[in-house]
Each structure stands twice: as structure tokens, then as C-alpha cells.
N, C-alpha and C positions, 0 to 999 in steps of 0.2 A: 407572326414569326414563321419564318422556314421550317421544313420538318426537322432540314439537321441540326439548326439555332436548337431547336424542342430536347432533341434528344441531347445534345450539350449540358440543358440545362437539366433536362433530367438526371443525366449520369452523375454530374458534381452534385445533384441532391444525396443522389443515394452514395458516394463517394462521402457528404457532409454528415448526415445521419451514423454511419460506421464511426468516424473517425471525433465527430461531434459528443456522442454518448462515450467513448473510450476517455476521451477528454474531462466529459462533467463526470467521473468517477475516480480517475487516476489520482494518485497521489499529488501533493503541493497544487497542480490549477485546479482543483475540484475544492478547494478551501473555502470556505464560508467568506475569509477575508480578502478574495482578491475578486472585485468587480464581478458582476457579468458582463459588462461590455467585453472587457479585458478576453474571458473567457470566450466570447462570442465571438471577437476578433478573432484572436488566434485560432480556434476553428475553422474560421475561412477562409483566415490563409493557407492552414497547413491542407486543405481540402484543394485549394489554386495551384498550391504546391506541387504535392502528389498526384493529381489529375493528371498530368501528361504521362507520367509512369503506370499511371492507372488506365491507363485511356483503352489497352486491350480488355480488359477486363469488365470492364464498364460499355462502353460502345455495344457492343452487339446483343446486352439484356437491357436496354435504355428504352424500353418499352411505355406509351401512353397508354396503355389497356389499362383502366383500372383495377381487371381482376388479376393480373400481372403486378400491377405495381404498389400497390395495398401489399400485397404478402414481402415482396421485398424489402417496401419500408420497413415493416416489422423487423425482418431476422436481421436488416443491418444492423438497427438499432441493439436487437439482442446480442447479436456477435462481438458490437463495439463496448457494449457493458458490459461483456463479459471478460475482454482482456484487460480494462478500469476496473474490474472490479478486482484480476489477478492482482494486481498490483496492489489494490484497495488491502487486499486481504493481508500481506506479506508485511505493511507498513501497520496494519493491527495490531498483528501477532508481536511485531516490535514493542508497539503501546504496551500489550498486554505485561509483556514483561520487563518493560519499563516501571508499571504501575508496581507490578511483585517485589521490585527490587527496591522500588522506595518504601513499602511495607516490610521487605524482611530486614530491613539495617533499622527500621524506627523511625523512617521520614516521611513518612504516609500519611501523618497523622492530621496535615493542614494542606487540604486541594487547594489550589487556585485555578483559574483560569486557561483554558486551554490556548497555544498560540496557533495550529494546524484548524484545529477545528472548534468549536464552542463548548464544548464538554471541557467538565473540571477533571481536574489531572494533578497526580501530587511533581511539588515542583523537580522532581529528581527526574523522575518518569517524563515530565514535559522537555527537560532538560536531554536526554536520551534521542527521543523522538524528533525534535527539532533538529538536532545533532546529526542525524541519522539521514535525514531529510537533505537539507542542505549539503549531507556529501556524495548522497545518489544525486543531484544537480550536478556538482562540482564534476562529477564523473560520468555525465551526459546520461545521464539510465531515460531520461526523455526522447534522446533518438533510439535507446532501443524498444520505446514503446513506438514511436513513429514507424520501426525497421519491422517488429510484430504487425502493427496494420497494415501494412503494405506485404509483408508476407502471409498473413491471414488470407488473403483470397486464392493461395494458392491451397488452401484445405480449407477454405468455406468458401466456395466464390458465390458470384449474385444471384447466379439460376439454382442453388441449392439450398432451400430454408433450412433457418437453422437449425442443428440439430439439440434437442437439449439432454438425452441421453450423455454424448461427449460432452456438455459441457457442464455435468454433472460431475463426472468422471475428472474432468480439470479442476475443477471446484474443490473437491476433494482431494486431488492428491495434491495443490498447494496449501492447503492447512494442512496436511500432514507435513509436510517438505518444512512450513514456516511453524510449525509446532518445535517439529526438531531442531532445527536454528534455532528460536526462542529459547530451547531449554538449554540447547549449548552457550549461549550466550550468559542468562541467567543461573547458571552451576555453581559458579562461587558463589556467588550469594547465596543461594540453597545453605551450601556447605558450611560457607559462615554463617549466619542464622542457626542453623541447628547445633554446631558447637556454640556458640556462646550464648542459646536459651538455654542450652543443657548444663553448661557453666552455672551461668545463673541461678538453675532449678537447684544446682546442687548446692551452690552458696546458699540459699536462702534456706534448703532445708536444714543447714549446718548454724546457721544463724539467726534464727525466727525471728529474733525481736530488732533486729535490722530493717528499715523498710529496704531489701536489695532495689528494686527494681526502679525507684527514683534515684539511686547513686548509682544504679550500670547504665542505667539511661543514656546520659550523655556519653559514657564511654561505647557504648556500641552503636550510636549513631557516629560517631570517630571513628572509630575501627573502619563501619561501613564505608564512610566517607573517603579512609584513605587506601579502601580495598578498591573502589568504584576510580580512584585515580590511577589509578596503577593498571586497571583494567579497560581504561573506556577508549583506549586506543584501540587493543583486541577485540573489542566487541566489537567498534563502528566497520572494521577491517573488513572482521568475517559477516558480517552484516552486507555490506558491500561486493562481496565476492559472492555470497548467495542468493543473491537477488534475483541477475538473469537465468539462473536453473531452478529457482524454484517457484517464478512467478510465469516467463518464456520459453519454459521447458530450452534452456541453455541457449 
């Protein structure tokens, strides 16, 4: 091959590497249940894709030195799991309070099966996350991971390893960012849950020889159920609207 065939095929490696690892972390392609061809494919395309838009950026560190191009393999790879993993994290923090919400109404109590990833998940909390999932789709949040790596190289470009200082620093303030959404999300529940254990506590202290807690049973998994209807439009909303500032710094 010619030098410039060489460095062609270099630059779309290191182009595939960034955009390849953002991929096998991201939310929904990163799933246990879809191929890895699948995944493999669409990596190379969106790498065939993006090359010509990338082609400044790329061409002139498309380097065969292997002491050159060993460290760049590296920090691509770090950079591109590190915006997979932004995203990884924010659809967690989701789960997490998905799984809260089917323990504080009383629905926790039988995991199944997870549909996202292979971890068991009570079915409410799976219900949530699924939910959630499919409407960051619905609403392309994919191009804006595609629009993130393609803007990453203008604050990490290929001549500068990565730094992991900053990406400590990002790490960090989106679990705080998906902390806060999470607990905004999950506040009713909190709320109810604590009024109607404290209900409860006080029925049963008023009433010993009652078993309370097998006759509220069903009525506070009700409650919850028709507090979680009433609610699950506003949560997927604001779920949705915080995604791109708390995972792409907006």
C-alpha cells in the first residue's frame, strides 16, 4: 500500500477506536441483547460516516511510529469510554431509582429478569428503565452522542492523551447532576412511602392484635400503583430533558 492508503487506514482506525468504545458502553447498543455483529457493524459505519468530517483532525496525527501510535490507541479508546460511560451513568442513576420506587409502594418484593441488561430488576423499576430508554431513542439522544464525538476532538483532539484528571472531574459531576434528577424524580414516592408507613405504624400501634401489615399490603401497593400512573408521564419528561446537561454538559 501507498503511504496515503497507510495513513487512511490509520486515521479511520483511530477514528474507529474513539467512536467504537463510546459505542460498546452507551446506553441501548451496549446491551447484552443486541449482537455483536450488530454492534460491530454500526461502529464502522458510523466511523465511514464521520471520517470525512473528521478528516482534519485525523490526517495530520495518522502517524505509523509505533511510539506515536500505541499512546493514541490508548487515549482514544479512554476518551470514547468515557463519553459511554457519561451516558452509562445517567441511565443508572435512572435504574437506581427505578429499583427505589418499586421497594417504596411494596413492589420489590419479586425481581425478574432484566430486559436492558441481564441483572434482575423488580418489575416496576424494569418497567421505568425500559420506558425511559426507548424514549431517549424516540427523541434521537443517539445523535447527540454521535454530535458529543465529533465535538470531543475539539477538547481532546488525537495529539493530546488523555487527560484523566478531567475526566474525573466529568465523572463526578454527572452522578451528582443524575443524583439530583433521580431524587427529583423519585420524591413522590419518598413522600408517599413515608406517610403511609407512618399510617400504618400508627394503625398497628392503635391496634395490636390486627395483623396491619398483611391488610395495608395490598392497599399501598394500590396507592403506589396509581400514584406511579399519574406520575410516569412527568418523570420520563423531565428525565428526558436532563439527559443532554447532565450527561453532554448541555
Amino acid at each position: 500500500m501507498s503511504a496515503f492508503t497507510d495513513t487512511v487506514v490509520i486515521a479511520a482506525f483511530l477514528a474507529f477506536c474513539r467512536i467504537g468504545a463510546c459505542f460498546m458502553l452507551m446506553p441501548g447498543l451496549s446491551s447484552a441483547r443486541v449482537p455483536m455483529q450488530v454492534r460491530l457493524f454500526v461502529a464502522i459505519a458510523a466511523t465511514g460516516a464521520l471520517l470525512a468530517h473528521l478528516w482534519d483532525q485525523l490526517m495530520p496525527f495518522a502517524s505509523r511510529d509505533p511510539a506515536l501510535l500505541g499512546p493514541m490507541i490508548v487515549s482514544e479508546l479512554l476518551t470514547g469510554s468515557l463519553i459511554g460511560l457519561l451516558a452509562r451513568l445517567y441511565m443508572l442513576a435512572l435504574a437506581f431509582i427505578g429499583s427505589a420506587i418499586a421497594m417504596l409502594v411494596g413492589y420489590g418484593g419479586m425481581a425478574g429478569p432484566g430486559i436492558e441488561n441481564g441483572e434482575p430488576q423488580a418489575p416496576l423499576g424494569e418497567i421505568i428503565s425500559f420506558s425511559a430508554l426507548m424514549l431517549l431513542f424516540v427523541f434521537d439522544f443517539h445523535h447527540q452522542i454521535v454530535e458529543a464525538l465529533v465535538r470531543s476532538y475539539e477538547f481532546a483532539p488525537v495529539n493530546v492523551f488523555f487527560n484523566p484528571r478531567g475526566a474525573l472531574v466529568n465523572v463526578g459531576d454527572t452522578i451528582g447532576d443524575s443524583f439530583l434528577i433521580a431524587l427529583r424524580l423519585g420524591s413522590p414516592f419518598v413522600a408517599y412511602a413515608i406517610l403511609v408507613n407512618l399510617t400504618v405504624g400508627f394503625v398497628n400501634k392503635l391496634t395490636p392484635q390486627i395483623p396491619v401489615y398483611f391488610i395495608s399490603l395490598p392497599m399501598v401497593i394500590a396507592g403506589g400503583l396509581i400514584l406511579f400512573y399519574f406520575a410516569i408521564a412527568t418523570m420520563l419528561s423531565l428525565f428526558a430533558d436532563g439527559f443532554a446537561a447532565a450527561t453532554l454538559g448541555g
